[in-house]
C-alpha angles and dihedrals in degrees: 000000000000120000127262123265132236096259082044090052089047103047095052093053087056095043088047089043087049092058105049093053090045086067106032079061088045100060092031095251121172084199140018133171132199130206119189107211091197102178082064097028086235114155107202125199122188110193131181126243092011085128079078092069135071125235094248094044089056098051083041082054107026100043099066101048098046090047091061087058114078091208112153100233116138076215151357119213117194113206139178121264 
């Protein structure tokens, strides 16, 4: 498999970047912070004030949104901050 580019490289910061802020608007967070776990392709996302969601309020909320990027992650876990 041959390395990234440059514009690759780019374009996946920003996609990663647009979806965190995507959810940090979505559930109303004032901070959020990500961690790629790349040896197990897991995308994780730590926002604030997401206690203040069920479990079933944050996929209603979440899944949308993660199913219209095309990120290669095996999985995305959305945690509290």
């Amino acid at each position: 498999m041959s390395e990234p580019t440059e514009d690759e490289i780019k374009a996946f910061i920003e996609d990663v970047e647009f979806l965190v802020n995507t959810l940090k608007e979505s559930f109303e967070s004032n901070d959020a912070q990500f961690f790629i776990d790349e040896q197990n392709e897991i995308f994780y996302v730590k926002l604030e004030g997401l206690n203040d969601y069920s479990e079933d309020e944050i996929e209603e909320i979440a899944a949308p949104i993660l199913s219209e990027l095309d990120l290669d992650f095996e999985e995305i876990i959305i945690l509290p901050l």
